[in-house]
N, CA, C and O of each residue as an XYZ file, in Angstrom:
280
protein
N       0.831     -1.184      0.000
C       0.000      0.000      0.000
C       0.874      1.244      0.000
O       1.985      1.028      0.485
N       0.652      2.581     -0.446
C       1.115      3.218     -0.646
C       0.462      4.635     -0.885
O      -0.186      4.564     -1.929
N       0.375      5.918     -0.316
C      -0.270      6.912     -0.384
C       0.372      8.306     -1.328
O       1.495      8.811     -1.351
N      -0.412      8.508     -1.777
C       0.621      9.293     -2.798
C      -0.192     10.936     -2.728
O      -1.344     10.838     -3.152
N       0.178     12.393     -2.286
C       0.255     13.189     -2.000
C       0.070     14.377     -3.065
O       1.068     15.082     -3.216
N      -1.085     14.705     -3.838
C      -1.131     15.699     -5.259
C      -1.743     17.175     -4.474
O      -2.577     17.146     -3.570
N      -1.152     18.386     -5.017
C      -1.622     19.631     -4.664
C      -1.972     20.695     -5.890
O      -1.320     21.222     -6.791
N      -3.466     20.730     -5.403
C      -3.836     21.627     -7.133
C      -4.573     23.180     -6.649
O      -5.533     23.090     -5.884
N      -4.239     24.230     -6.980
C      -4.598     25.290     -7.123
C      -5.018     26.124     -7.967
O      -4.472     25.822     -9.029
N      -5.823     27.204     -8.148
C      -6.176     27.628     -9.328
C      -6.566     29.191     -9.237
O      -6.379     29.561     -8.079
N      -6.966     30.070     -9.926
C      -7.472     31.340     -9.545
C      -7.616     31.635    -11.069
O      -6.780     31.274    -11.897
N      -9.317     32.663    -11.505
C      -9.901     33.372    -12.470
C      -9.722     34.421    -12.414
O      -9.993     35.039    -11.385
N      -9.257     34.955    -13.378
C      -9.060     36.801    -13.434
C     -10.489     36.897    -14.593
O     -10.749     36.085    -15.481
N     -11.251     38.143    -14.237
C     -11.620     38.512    -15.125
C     -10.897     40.082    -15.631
O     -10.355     41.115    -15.235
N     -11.354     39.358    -16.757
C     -10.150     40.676    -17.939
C     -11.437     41.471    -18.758
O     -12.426     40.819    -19.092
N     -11.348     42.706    -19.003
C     -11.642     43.351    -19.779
C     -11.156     44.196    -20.995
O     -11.350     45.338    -21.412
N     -10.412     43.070    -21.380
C      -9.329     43.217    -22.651
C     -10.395     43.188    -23.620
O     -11.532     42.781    -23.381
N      -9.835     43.796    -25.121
C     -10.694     43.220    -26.343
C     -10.466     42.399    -26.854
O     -11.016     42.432    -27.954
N      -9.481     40.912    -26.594
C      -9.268     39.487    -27.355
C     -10.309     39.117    -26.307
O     -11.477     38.976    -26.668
N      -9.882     38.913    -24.734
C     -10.280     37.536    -23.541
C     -11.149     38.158    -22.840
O     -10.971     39.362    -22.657
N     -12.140     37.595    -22.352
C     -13.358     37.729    -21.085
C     -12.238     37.491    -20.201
O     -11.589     38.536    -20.153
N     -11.552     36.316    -19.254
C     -11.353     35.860    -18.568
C      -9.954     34.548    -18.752
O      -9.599     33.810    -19.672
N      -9.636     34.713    -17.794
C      -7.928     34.020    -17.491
C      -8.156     33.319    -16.391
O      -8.630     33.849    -15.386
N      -7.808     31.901    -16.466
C      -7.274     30.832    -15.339
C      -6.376     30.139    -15.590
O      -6.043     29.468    -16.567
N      -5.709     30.475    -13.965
C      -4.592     30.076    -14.070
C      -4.428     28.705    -12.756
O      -4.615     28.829    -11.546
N      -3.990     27.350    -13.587
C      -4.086     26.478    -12.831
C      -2.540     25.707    -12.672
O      -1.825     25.314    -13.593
N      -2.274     25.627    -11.176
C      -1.173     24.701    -10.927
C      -1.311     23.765     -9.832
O      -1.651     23.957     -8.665
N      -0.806     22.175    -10.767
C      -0.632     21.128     -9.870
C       0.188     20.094     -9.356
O       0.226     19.112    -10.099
N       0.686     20.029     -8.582
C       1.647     19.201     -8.245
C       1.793     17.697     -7.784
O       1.551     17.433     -6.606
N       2.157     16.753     -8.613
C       2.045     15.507     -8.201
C       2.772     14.635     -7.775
O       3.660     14.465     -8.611
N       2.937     13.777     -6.677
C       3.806     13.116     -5.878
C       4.451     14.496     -5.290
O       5.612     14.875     -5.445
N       3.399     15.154     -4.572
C       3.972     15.920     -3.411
C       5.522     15.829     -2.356
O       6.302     16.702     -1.976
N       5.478     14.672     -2.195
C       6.035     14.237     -0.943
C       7.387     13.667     -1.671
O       8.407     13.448     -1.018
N       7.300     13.443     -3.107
C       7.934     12.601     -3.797
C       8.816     10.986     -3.420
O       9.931     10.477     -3.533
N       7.505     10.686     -2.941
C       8.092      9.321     -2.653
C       8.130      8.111     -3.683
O       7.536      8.180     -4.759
N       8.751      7.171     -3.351
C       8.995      5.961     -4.530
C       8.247      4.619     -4.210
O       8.186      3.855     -3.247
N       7.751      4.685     -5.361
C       6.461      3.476     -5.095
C       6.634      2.142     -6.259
O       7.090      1.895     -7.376
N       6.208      1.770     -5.574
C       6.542      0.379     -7.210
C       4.725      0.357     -7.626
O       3.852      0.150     -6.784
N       4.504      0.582     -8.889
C       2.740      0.416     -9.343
C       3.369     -0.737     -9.663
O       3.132     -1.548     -8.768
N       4.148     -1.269    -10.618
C       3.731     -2.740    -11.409
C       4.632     -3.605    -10.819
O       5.255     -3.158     -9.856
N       4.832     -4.661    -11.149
C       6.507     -5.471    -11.271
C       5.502     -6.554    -11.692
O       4.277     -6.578    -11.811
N       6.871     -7.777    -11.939
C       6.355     -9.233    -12.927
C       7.293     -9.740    -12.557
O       8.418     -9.244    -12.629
N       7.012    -10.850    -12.079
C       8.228    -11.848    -11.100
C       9.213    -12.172    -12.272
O       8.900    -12.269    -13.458
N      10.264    -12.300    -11.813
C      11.519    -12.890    -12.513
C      11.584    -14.079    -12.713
O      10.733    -14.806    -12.200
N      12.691    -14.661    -13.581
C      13.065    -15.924    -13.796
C      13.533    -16.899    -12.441
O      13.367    -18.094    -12.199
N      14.043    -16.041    -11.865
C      14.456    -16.494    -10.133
C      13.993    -16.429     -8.992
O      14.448    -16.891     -7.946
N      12.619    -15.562     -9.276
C      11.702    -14.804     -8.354
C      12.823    -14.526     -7.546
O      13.229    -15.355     -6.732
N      13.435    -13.265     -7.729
C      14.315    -12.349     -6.778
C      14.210    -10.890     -7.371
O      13.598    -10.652     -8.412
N      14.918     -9.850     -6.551
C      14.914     -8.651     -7.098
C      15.680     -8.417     -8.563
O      15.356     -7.497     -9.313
N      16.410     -9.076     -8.774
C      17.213     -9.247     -9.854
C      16.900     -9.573    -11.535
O      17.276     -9.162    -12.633
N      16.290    -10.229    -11.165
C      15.598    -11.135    -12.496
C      14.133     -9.827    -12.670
O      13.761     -9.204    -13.664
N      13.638     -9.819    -11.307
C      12.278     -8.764    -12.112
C      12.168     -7.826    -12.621
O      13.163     -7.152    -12.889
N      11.055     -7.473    -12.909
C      10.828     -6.344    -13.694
C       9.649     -5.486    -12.980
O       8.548     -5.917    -12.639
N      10.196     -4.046    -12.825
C       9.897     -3.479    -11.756
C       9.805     -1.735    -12.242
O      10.789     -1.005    -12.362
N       8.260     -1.300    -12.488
C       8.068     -0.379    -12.787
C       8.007      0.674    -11.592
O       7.421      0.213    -10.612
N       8.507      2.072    -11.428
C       8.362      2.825    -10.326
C       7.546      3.801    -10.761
O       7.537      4.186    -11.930
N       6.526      4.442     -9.491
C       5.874      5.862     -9.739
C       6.938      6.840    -10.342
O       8.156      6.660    -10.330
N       6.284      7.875    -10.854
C       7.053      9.110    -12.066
C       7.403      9.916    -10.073
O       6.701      9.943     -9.062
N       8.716     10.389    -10.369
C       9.226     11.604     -9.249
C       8.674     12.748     -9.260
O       8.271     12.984    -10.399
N       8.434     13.662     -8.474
C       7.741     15.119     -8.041
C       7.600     15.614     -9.418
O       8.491     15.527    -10.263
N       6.135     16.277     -9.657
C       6.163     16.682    -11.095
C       5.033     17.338    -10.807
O       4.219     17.053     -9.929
N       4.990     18.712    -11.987
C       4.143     19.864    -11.828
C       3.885     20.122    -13.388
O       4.594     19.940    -14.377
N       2.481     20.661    -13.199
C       1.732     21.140    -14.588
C       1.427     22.718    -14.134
O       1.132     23.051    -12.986
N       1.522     23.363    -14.949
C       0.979     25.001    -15.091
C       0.026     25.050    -16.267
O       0.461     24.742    -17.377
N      -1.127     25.381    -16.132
C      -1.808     25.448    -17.146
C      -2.913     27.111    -17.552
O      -3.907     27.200    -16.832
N      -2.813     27.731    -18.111
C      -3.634     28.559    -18.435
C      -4.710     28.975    -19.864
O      -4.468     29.172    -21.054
N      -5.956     28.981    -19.050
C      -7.244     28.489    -19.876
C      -7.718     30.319    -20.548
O      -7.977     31.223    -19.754
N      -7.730     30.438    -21.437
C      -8.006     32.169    -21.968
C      -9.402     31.430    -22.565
O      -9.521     30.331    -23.108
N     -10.710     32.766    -22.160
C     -12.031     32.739    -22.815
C     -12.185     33.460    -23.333
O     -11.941     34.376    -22.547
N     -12.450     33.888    -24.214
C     -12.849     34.513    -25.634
C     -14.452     35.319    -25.304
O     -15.045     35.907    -26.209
C-alpha cells in the first residue's frame, strides 16, 4: 500500500481586454512528498529482485496550465 500526495490550485481573473473575457490560471503538483512506489513489477526468472521487472511511480512533477475565454 502506498499513499501518494497531489496539490492543485487555481485562480480566475476577469479581464476586460478586447481578445479575452477571462484568465485561469491552474497549478498542480504531483507526488507531493515525492516518494517511490513500485505500481507494477512481474516476477523474474528467479523470483528475486534481480531477475524482475519493476516499474516505479514518475518523481515530483508539476503542470501550469492557463485556460483564456474569448
Amino acid at each position: 500500500m502506498y499513499i501518494r500526495f497531489d496539490f492543485s490550485t487555481g485562480f480566475t481573473f476577469n479581464l476586460d481586454g478586447k481578445y479575452f473575457s477571462q484568465a485561469q490560471v491552474i497549478w498542480n503538483i504531483f507526488n507531493l512528498l515525492d516518494e517511490e512506489n513500485i505500481i507494477y513489477a512481474v516476477d523474474g526468472v528467479n523470483h528475486d529482485k534481480n531477475s524482475s521487472l519493476v516499474f516505479f511511480e514518475r518523481k515530483r512533477w508539476s503542470n501550469l496550465s492557463l485556460l483564456l475565454k474569448f
